[in-house]
N, C-alpha and C positions, 0 to 999 in steps of 0.2 A: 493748943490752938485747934480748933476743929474750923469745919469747912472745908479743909482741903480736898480738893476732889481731884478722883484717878481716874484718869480717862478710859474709855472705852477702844478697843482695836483699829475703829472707824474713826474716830475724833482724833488717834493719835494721826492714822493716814494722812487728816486733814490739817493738823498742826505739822507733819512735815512739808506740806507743800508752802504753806503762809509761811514759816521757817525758809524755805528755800528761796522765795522771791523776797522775802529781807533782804537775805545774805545779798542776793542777786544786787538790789539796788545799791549796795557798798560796794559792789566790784565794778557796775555801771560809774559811778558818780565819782570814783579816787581822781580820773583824769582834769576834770573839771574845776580841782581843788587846786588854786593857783592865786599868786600874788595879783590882785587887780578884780578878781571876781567877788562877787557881793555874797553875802549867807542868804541873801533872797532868791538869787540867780542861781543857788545850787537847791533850795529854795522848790523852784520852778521845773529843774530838770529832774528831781525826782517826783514831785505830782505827776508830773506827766506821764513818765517812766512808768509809776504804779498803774494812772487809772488808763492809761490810753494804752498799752502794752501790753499789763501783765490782768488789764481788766479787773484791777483790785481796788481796794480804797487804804489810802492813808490815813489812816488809826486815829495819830494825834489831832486831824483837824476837826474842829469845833467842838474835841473831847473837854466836858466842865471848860468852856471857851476860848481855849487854844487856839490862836489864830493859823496858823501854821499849817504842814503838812508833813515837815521831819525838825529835829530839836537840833539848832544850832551851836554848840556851847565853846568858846576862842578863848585860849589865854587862862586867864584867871576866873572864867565862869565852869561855875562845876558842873550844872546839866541844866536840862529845859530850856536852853537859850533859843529867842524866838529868832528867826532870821528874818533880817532886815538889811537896812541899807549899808550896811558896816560892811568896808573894802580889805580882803584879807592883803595881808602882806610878808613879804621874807621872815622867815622865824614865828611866824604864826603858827601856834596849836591848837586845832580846831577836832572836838568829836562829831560826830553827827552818827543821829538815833533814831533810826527809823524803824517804825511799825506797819505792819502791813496785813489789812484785815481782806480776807479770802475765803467766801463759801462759808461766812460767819465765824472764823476761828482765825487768831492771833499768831502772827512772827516779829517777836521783838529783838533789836541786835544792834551794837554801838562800835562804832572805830576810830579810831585817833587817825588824823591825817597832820602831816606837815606840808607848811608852804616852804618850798624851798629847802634849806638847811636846818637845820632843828639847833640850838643853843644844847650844850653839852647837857647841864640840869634837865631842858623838855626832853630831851632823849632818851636821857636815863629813867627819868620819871613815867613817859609810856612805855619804854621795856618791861619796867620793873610792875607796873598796873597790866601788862598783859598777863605777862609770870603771876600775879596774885589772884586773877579771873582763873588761870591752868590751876593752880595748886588748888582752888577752891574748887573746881570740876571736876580734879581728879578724887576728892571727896566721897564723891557721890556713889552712893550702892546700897539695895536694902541694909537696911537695919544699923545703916550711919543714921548722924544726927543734925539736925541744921545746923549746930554750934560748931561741928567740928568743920565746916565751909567757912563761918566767921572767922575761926581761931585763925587756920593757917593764912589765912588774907591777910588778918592785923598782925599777925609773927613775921610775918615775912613784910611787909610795909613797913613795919617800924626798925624792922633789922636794916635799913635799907635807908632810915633816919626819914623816911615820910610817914604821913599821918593818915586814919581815915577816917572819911565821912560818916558819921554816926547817923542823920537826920535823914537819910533818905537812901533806900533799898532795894534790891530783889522784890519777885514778887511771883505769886502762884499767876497763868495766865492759860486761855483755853477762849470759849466762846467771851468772855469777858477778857477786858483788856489787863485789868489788876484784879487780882482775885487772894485769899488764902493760902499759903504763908508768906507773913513777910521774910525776907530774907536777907538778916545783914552781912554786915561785910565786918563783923568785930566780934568775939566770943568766948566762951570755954566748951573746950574740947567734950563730947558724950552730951552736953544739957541740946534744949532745945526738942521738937519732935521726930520721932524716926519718920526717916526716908524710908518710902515703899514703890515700888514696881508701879508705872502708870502714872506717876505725878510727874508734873510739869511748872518748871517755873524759868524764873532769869536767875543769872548772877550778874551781876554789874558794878563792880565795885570802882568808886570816888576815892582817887587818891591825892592829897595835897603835898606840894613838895615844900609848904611849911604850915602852919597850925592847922586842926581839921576845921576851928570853928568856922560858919560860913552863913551866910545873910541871904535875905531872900530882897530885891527889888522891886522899888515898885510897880510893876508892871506885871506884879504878883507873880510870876512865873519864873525868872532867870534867877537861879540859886549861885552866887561869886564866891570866893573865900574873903574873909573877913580881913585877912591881912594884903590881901592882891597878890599872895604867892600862886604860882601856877597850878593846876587843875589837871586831873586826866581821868577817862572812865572808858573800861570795854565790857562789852556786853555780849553775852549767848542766851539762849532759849532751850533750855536741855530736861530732856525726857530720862526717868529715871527707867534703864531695863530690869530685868531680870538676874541681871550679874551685873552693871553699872552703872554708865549712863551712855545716850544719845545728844550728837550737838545736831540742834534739828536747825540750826542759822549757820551749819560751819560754811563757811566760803571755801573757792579752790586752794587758794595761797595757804592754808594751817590744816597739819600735819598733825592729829593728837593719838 
């Protein structure tokens, strides 16, 4: 896979700051995730948050025509969910993916929120998709390989009797929002291209708590699982160092 490009000491600067006002926007917006509020009205309070605040812009909107500002995905939708008028409620699991473009460079990062109480299965199901993003980060050091960030994702998910999303992945990210290499979440161990010093991408791995296969809507954008089993996905932005890596989206709350 060529393309992948490794940042320069300046570009990383600026990929941790676009990183930091992601994160920012998921520790801003967790409160506002409540049984009665709409995916539009949270929606609303991160546009704002970014452009009026943090003087940034929100990535996804009018990205290839994304109407949006951050990705709403509840329940049984696995990602790109557009927000709209849909009222969360008790037992809702809701990620939300926000991107946040700064000074021409990218911070991408996803979180699972619950409204209220989480049903034992969603709970189990975002622990165990948090644990599979760590195990897949802890991966990462020169001269690994992309495969071995797939493998333990899919060992660990399926040890766990969930499935994953094959159809859509990781992604290299810098002045461009999706760039070189893809990066999935399924693999063998060693294949794949080596990790070098300077690269930058996501891990975000789709976990289904029953089949992985999954459907796209018409609305061209909300990707569901095909069976209406429940969904989860978290996401970081991680810079590979010199001995391992950088989480350049980590929030206060995780400890790595």
């Amino acid at each position: 896979m060529t393309g992948i490009t490794i940042k320069t000491p300046e570009e990383i600067e600026k990929m941790r700051i676009a990183g930091k006002l992601a994160a920012e926007v998921l520790e801003m917006i967790g409160p506002f995730v409540k049984a009665g509020t709409t995916t539009d009205e949270l929606n609303s309070i991160c546009h704002e948050h970014i452009v009026n605040k943090q003087d940034a812009i929100p990535a996804p909107l009018n990205y290839n025509g994304f109407p949006k500002s951050i990705c709403t995905s509840v329940n049984h939708q696995v990602c790109h969910g557009i927000p709209g008028a849909k009222v969360l409620k008790k037992g809702d699991i809701i990620n939300i993916d926000v991107t946040v473009k700064k000074d021409g460079y990218h911070g991408d990062t996803s979180k699972m929120f619950v409204v209220g109480k989480p049903p034992i299965l969603a709970d189990r199901l975002i622990k165990v998709t948090q644990e599979c993003l760590y195990l897949g980060m802890e991966q990462i050091k020169p001269g690994a390989h992309f495969g071995d960030i797939g493998a333990v994702i899919q060992k660990y998910a399926e040890k766990n009797r969930f499935t994953v999303v094959r159809e859509y992945c990781g992604h290299g990210i810098g002045k461009i929002f999706h760039e070189p290499p893809n990066v999935v979440h399924y693999g063998i161990p060693g294949t794949g291209e080596e990790i070098k010093p300077g690269m930058i991408f996501t891990i975000e791995p789709m976990i289904n708590a029953g089949r992985r296969h999954v459907k796209l809507l018409p609305d061209q954008w909300t990707v569901v699982t095909k069976d209406h089993s429940l969904s989860a996905q978290w996401e970081h932005t991680i810079l590979v160092t010199e001995t391992g890596y950088e989480v350049l989206t980590k929030r206060q709350e995780e400890s790595f």
